[in-house]
VOBADREN-657959 format. One line per 4 residues: number of its first residue (from 1); their letters; for each residue x, y, z of N, C-alpha, C, CB. Coordinates in pm, 1 decimal, decimal comma. Glycine has a CB too. Example, Ala and Ser with C-alpha at 12.3 -4.5 7.8 and 13.67 -1.06 7.14 Angstrom:
1) AS) 1319,0:-569,0:780,0:1230,0:-450,0:780,0:1320,0:-330,0:780,0:1130,8:-447,3:904,6  1285,0:-225,0:708,0:1367,0:-106,0:714,0:1290,0:3,0:787,0:1408,4:-59,8:572,5
***
This chain:
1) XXXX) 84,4:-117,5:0,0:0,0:0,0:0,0:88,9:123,7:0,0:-96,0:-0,2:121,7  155,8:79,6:-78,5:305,7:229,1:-113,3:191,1:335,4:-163,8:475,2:189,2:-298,4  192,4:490,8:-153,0:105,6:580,7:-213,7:200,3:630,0:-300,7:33,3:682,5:-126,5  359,8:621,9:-278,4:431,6:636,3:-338,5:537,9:589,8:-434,4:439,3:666,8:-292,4
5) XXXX) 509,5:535,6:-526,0:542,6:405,0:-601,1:696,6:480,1:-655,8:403,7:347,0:-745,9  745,4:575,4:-694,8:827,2:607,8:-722,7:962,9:634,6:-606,4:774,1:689,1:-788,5  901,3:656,7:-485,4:996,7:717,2:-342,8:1106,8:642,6:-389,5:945,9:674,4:-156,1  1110,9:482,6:-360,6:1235,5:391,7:-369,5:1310,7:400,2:-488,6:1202,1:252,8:-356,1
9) XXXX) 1259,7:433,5:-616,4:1320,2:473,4:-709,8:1411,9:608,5:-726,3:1235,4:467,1:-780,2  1360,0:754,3:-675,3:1396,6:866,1:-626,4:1529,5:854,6:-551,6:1293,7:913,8:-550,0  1493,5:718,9:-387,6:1577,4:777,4:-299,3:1744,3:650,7:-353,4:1488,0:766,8:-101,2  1743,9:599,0:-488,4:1856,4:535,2:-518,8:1880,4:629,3:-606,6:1858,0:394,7:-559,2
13) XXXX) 1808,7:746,6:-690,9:1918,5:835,3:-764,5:1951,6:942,6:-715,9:1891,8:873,0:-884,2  1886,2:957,2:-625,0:1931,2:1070,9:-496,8:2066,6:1031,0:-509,1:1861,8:1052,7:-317,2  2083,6:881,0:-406,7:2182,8:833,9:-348,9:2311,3:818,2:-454,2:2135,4:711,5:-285,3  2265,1:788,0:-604,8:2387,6:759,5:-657,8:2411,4:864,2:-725,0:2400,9:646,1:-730,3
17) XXXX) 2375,9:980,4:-728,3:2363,4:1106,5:-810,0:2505,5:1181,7:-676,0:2145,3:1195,2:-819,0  2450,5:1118,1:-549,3:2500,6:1190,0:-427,9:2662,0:1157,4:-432,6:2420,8:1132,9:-279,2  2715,7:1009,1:-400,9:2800,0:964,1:-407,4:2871,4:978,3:-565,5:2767,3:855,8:-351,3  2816,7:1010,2:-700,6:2839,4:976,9:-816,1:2941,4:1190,4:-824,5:2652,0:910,0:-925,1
21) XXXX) 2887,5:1261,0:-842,1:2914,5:1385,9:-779,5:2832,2:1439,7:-692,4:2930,6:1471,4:-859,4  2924,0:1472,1:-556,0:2919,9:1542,9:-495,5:2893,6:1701,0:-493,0:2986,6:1506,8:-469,6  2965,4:1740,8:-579,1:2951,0:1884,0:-611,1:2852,0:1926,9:-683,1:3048,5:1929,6:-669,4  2769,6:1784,1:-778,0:2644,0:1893,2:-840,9:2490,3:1806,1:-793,6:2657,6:1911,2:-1063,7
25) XXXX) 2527,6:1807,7:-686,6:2415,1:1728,4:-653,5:2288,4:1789,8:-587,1:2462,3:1631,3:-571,8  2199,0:1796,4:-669,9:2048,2:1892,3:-598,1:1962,0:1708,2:-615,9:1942,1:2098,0:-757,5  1902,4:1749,0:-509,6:1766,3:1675,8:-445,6:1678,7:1687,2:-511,5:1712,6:1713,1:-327,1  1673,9:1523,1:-575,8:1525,8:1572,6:-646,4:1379,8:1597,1:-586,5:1493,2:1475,8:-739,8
29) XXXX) 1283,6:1645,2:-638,5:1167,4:1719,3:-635,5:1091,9:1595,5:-506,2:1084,3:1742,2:-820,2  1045,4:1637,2:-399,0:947,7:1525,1:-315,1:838,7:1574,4:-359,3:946,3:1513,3:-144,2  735,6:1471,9:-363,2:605,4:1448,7:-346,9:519,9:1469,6:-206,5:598,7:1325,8:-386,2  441,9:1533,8:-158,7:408,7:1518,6:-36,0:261,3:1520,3:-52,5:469,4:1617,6:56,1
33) XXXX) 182,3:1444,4:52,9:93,8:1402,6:14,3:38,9:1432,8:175,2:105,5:1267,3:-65,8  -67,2:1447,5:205,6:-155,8:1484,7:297,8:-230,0:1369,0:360,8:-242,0:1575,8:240,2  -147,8:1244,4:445,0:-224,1:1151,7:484,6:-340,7:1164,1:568,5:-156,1:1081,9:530,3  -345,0:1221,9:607,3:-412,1:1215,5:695,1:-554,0:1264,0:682,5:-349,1:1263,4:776,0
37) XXXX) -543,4:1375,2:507,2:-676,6:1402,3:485,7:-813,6:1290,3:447,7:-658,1:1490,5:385,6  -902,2:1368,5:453,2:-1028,2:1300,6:463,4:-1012,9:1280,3:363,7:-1148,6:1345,4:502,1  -944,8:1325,7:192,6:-963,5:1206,2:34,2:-884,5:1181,9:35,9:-993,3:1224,1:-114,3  -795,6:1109,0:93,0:-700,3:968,5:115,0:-784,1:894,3:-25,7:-725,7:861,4:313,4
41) XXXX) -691,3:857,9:-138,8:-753,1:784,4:-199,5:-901,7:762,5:-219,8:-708,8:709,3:-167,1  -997,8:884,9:-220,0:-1101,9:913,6:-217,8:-1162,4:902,5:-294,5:-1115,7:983,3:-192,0  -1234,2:800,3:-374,4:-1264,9:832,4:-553,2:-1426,5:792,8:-497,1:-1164,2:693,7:-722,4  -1455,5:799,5:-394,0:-1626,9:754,4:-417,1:-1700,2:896,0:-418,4:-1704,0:643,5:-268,9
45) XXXX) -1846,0:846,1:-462,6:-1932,8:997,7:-517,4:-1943,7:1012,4:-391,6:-2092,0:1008,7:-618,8  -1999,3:1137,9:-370,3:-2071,6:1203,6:-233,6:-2175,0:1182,0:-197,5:-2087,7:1319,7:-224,3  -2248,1:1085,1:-290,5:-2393,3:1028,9:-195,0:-2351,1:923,9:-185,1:-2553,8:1022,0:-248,8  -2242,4:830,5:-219,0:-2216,3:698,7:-153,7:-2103,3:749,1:-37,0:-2153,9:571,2:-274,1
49) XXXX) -2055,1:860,7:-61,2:-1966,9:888,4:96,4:-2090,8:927,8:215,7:-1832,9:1057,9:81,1  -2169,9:973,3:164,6:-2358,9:993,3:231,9:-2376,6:886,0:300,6:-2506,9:993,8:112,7  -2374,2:806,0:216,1:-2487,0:678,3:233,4:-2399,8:619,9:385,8:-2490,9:528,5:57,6  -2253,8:585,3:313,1:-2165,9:546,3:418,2:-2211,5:583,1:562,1:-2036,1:606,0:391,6
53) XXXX) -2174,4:698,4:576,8:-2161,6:784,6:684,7:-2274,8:794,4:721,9:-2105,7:902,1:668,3  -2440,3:742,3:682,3:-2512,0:751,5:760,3:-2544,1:661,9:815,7:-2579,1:796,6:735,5  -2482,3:529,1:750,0:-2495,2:379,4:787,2:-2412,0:343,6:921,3:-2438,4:285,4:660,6  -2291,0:445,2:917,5:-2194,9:430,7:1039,9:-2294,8:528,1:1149,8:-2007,5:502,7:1003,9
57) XXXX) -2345,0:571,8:1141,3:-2429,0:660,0:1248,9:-2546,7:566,8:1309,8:-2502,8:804,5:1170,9  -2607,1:484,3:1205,5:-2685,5:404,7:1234,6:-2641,4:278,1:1320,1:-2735,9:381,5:1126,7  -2521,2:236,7:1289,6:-2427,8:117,0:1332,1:-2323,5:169,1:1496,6:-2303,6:84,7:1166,2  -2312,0:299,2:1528,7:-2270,5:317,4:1663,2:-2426,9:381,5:1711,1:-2117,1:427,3:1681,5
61) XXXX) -2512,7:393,6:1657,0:-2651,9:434,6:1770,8:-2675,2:289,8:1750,7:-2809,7:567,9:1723,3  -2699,2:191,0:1727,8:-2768,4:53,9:1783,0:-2625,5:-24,2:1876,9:-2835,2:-65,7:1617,9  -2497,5:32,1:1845,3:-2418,7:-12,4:1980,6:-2474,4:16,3:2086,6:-2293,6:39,2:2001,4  -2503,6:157,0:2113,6:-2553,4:266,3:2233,5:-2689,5:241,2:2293,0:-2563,5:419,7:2175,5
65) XXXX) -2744,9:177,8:2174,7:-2897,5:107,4:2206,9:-2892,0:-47,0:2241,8:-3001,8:118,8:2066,8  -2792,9:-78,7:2228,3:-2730,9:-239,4:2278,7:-2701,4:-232,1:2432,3:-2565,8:-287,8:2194,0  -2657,8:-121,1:2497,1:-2670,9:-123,4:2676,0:-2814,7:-147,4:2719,8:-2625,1:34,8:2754,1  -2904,1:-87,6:2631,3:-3032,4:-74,3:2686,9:-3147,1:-223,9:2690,2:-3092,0:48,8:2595,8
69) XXXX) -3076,0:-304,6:2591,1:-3120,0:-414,3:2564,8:-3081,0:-552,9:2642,5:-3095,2:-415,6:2447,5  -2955,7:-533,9:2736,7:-2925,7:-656,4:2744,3:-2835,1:-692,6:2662,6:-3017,6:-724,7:2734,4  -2768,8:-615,2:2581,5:-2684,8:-630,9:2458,9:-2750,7:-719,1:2369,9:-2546,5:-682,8:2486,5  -2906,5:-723,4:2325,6:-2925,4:-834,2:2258,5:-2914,7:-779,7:2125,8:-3048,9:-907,8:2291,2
73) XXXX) -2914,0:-650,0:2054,4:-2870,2:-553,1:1931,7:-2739,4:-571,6:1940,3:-2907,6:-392,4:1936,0  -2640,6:-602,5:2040,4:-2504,0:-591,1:2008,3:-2466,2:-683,0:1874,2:-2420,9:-634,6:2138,3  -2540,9:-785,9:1842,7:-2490,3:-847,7:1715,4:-2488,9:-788,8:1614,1:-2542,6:-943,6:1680,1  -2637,7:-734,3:1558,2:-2690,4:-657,9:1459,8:-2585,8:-557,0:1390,3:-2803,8:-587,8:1519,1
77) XXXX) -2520,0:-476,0:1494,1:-2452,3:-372,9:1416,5:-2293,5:-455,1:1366,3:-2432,3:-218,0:1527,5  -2281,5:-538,3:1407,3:-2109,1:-583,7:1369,6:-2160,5:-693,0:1195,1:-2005,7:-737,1:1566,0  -2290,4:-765,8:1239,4:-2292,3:-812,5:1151,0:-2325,6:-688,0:965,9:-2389,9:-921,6:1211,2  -2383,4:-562,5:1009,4:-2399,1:-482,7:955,6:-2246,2:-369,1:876,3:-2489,4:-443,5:1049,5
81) XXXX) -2118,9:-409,5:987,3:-2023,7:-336,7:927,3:-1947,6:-454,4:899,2:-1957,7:-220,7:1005,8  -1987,3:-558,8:881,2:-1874,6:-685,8:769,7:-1974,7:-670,9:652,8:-1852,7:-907,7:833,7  -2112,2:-646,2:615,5:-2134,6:-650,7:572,9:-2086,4:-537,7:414,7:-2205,7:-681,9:647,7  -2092,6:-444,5:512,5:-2051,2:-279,6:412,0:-1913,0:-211,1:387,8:-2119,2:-147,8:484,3
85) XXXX) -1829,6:-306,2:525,8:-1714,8:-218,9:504,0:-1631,7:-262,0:389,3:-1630,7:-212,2:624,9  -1635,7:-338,8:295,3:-1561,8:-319,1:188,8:-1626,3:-208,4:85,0:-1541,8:-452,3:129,3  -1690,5:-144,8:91,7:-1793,0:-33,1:-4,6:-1703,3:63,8:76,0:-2006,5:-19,8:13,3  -1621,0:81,7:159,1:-1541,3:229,5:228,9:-1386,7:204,3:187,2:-1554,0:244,9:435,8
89) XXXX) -1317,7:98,0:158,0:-1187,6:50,3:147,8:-1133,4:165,9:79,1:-1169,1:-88,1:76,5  -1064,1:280,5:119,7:-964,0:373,0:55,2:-1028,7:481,2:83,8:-928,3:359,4:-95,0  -1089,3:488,4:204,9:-1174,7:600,4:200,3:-1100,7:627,4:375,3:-1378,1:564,3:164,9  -1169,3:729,1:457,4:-1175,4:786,4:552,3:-1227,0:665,5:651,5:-1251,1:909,3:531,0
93) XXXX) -1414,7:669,8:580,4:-1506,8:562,1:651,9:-1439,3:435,0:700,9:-1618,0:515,3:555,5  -1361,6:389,4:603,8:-1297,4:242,0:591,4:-1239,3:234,8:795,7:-1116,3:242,8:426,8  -1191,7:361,3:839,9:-1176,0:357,8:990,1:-1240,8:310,6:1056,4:-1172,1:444,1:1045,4  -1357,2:352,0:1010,1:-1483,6:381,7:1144,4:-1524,6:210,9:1162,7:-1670,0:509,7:1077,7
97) XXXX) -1524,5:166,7:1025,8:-1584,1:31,6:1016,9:-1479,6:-79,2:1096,3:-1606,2:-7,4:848,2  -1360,8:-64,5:1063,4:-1243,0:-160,7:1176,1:-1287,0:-88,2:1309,1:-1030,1:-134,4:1143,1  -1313,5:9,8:1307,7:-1284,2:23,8:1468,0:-1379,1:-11,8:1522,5:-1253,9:149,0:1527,9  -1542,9:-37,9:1480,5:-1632,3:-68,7:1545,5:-1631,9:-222,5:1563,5:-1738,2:-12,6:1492,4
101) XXXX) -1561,8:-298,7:1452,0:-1529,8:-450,2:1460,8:-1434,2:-476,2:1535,4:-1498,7:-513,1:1345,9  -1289,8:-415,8:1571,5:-1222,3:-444,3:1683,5:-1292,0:-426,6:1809,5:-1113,7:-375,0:1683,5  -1356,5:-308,0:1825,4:-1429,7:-280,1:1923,0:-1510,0:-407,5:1985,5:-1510,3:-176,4:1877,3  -1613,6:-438,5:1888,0:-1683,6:-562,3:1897,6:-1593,3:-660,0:1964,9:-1729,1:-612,3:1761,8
105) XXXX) -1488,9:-691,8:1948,7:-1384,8:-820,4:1919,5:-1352,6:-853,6:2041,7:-1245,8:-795,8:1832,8  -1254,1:-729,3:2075,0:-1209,1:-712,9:2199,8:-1313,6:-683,1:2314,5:-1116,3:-613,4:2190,9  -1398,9:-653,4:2311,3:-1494,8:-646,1:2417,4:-1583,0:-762,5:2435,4:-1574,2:-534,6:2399,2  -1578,2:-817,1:2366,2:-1627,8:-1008,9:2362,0:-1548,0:-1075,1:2421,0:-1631,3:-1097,1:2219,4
109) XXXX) -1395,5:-1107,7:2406,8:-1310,3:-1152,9:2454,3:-1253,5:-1122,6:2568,2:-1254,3:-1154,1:2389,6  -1244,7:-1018,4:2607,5:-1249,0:-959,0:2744,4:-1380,0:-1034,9:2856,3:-1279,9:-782,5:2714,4  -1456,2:-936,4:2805,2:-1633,3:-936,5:2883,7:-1605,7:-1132,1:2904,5:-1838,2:-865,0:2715,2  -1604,3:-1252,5:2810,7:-1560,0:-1393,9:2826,7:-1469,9:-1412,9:2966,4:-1470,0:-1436,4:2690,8
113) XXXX) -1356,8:-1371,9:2928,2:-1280,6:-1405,9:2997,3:-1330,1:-1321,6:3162,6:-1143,8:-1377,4:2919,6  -1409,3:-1196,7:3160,5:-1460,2:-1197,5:3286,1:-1510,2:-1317,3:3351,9:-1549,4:-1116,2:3286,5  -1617,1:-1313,6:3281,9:-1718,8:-1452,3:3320,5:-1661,3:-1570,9:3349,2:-1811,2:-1496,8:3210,2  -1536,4:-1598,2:3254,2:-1508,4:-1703,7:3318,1:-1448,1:-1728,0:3419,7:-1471,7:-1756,4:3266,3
117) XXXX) -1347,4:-1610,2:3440,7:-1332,7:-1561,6:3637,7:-1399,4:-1638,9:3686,1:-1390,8:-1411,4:3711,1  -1525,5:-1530,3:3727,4:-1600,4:-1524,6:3763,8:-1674,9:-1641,7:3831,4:-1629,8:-1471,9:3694,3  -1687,3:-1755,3:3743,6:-1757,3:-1876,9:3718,8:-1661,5:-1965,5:3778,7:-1793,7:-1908,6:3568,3  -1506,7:-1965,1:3747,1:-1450,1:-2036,9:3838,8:-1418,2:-1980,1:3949,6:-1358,6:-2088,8:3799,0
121) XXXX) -1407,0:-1851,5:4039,0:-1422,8:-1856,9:4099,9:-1517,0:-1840,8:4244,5:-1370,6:-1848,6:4060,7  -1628,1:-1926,7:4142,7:-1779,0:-1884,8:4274,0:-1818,9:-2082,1:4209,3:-1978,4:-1667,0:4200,3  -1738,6:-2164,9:4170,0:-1770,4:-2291,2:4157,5:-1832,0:-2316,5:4054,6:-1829,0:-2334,8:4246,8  -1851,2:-2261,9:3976,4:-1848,8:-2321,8:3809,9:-1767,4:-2400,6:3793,8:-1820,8:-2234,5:3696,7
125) XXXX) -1812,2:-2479,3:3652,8:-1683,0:-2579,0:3579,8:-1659,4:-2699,6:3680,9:-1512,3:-2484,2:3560,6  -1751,8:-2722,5:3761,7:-1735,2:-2908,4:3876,2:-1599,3:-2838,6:3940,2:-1683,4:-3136,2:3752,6  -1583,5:-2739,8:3970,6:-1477,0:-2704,3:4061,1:-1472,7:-2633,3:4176,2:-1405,2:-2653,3:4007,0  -1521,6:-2704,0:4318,0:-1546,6:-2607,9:4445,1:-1444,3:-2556,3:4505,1:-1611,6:-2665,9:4549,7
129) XXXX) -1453,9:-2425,1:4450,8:-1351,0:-2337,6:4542,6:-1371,8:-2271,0:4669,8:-1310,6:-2236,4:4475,3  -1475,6:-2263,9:4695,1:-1580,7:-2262,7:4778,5:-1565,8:-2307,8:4895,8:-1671,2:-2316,7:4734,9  -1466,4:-2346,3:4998,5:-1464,7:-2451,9:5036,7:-1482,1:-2425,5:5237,1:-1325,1:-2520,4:4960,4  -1440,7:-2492,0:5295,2:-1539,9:-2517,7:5410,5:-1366,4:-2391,5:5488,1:-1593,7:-2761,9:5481,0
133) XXXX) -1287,7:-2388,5:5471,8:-1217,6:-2281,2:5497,1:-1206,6:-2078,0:5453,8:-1126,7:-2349,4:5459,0  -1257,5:-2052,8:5590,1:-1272,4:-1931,9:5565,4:-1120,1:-1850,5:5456,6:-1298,2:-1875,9:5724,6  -1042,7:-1876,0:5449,0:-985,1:-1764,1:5382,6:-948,5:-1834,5:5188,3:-818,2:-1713,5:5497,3  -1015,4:-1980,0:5179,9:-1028,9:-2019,2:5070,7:-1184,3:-1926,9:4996,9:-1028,1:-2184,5:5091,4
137) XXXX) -1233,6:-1948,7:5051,5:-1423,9:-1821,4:5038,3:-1337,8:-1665,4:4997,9:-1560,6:-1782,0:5289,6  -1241,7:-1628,2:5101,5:-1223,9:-1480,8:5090,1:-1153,3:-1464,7:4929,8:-1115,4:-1417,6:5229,3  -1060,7:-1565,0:4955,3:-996,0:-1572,5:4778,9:-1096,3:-1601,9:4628,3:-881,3:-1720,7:4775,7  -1186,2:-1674,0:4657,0:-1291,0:-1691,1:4573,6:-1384,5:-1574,1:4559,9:-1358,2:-1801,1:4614,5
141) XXXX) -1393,1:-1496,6:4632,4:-1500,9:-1369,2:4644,3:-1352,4:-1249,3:4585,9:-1590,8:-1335,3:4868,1  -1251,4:-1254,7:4622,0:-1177,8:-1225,8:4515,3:-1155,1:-1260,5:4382,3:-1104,1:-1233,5:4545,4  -1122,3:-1346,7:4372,2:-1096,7:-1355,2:4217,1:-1236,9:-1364,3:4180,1:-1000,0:-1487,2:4157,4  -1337,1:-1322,5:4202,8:-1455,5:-1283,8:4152,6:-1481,5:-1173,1:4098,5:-1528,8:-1291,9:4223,9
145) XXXX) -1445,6:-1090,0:4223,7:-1422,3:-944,8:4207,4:-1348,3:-898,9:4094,5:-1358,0:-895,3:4315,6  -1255,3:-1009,0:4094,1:-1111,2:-926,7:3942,6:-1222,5:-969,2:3823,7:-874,4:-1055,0:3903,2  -1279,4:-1085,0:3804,7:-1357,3:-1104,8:3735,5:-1428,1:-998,9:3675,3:-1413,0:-1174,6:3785,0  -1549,5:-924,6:3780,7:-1631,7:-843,0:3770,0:-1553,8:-688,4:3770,0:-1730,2:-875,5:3875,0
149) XXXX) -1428,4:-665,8:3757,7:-1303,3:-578,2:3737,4:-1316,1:-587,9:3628,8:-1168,7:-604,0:3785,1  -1284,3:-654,3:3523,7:-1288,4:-710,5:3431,3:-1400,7:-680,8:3332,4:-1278,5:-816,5:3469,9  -1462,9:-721,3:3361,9:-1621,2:-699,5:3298,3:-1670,6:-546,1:3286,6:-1739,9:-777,5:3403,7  -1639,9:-477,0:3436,9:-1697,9:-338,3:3425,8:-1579,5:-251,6:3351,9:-1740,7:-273,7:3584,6
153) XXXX) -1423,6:-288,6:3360,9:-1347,4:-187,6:3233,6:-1414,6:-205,6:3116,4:-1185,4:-222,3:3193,1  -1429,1:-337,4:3103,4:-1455,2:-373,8:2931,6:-1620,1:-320,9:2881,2:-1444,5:-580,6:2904,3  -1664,4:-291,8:3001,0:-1822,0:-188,8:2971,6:-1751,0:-72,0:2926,5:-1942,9:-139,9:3129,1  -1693,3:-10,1:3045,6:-1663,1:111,8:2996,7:-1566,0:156,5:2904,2:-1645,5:168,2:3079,9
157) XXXX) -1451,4:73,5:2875,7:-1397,0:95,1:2691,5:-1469,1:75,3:2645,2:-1300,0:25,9:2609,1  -1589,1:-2,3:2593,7:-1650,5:-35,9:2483,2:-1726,5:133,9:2466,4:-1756,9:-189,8:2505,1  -1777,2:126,6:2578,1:-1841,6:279,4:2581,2:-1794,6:365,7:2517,9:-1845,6:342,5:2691,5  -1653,9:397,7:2592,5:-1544,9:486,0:2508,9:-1527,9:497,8:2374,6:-1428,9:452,9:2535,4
161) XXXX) -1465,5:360,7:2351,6:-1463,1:369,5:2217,9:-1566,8:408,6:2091,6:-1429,7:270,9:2204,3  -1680,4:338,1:2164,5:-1797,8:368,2:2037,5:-1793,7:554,7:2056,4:-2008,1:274,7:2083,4  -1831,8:624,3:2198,7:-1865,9:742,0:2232,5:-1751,8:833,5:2113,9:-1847,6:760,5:2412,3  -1595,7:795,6:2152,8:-1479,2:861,0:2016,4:-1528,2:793,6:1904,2:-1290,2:819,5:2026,8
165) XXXX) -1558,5:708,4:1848,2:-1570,7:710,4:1752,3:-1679,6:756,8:1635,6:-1543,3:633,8:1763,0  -1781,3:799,6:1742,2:-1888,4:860,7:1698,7:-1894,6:1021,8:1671,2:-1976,9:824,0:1787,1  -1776,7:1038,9:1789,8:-1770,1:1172,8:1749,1:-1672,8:1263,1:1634,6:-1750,9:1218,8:1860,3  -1550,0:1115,5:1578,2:-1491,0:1155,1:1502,4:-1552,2:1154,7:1333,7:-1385,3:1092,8:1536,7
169) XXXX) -1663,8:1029,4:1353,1:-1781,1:1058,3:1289,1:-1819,9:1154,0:1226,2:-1851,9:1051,6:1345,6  -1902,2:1255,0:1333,6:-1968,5:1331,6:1293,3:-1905,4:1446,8:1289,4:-2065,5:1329,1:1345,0  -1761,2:1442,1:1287,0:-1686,9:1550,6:1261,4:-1611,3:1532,6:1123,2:-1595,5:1573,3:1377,2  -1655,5:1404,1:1075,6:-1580,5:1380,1:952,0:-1458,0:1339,4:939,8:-1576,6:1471,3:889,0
173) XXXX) -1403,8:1294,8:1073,4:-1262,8:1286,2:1094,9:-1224,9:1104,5:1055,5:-1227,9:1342,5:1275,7  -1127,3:1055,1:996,8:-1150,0:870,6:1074,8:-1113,4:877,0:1182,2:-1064,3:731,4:1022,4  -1090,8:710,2:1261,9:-1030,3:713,1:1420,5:-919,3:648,9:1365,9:-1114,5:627,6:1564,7  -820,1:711,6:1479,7:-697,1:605,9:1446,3:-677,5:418,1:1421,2:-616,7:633,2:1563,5
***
């Protein structure tokens, strides 16, 4: 994904122009290019950069509407940005759509691995940790706790993340 297909070519006649004479050696001409702008390789019309961008608005408000549910909408929108995000590939949007699928990813795998804390340590899995000694109970009501540690960061990044990414959104910006 070179933007610059010529650089490596440039920076060997730089180099042998440099070493070849010394004395008449000017730098050739750079290219500079504005990564970071919003038409990064931009060739789509403006009602499909529309369409995009209203589909990503639609896809972090049913995240935000996924707390309210029980997370039972949390599927809906991830299955909605595998669906579209190749229609953004070279665009700005193309951000918004990884970041709401990592988002997804990592907050599944996390939020899991709470639970499963959790589960082993309150006797899930045929395993009593539980046991007739008081400071074996105190350790189990701990590593519960890290469990449910666990669970409530990974609420609140997920939060985060959708909350930045919504706002880089609607500022037109991508997310890193």
């Amino acid at each position: 994904m070179n933007d610059f297909p010529n650089h490596n070519r440039d920076e060997r006649l730089r180099t042998q122009t440099n070493t070849a004479d010394n004395d008449n050696y000017e730098p050739l001409p750079q290219r500079h290019h504005n990564m970071t702008s919003n038409n990064v390789n931009d060739n789509m019309s403006a009602d499909k950069r529309s369409s995009l961008t209203t589909y990503n608005h639609i896809t972090y408000f049913l995240y935000v509407v996924s707390y309210f549910t029980a997370g039972l909408l949390w599927i809906l929108p991830i299955v909605m940005n595998y669906a579209k995000r190749h229609d953004a590939d070279g665009t700005w949007l193309a951000t918004h759509f990884d970041w709401q699928i990592k988002t997804f990813w990592y907050s599944v795998v996390w939020f899991v691995i709470g639970i499963v804390i959790i589960t082993f340590a309150l006797g899930g899995f045929g395993v009593s940790i539980l046991a007739d000694s008081s400071h074996t109970a105190i350790g189990s009501l701990l590593l519960a706790g890290f469990g449910l540690l666990i669970m409530t960061f990974t609420f609140i990044w997920h939060l985060y993340r959708i909350v930045r990414g919504w706002i880089a959104l609607t500022d037109s910006r991508p997310v890193p």
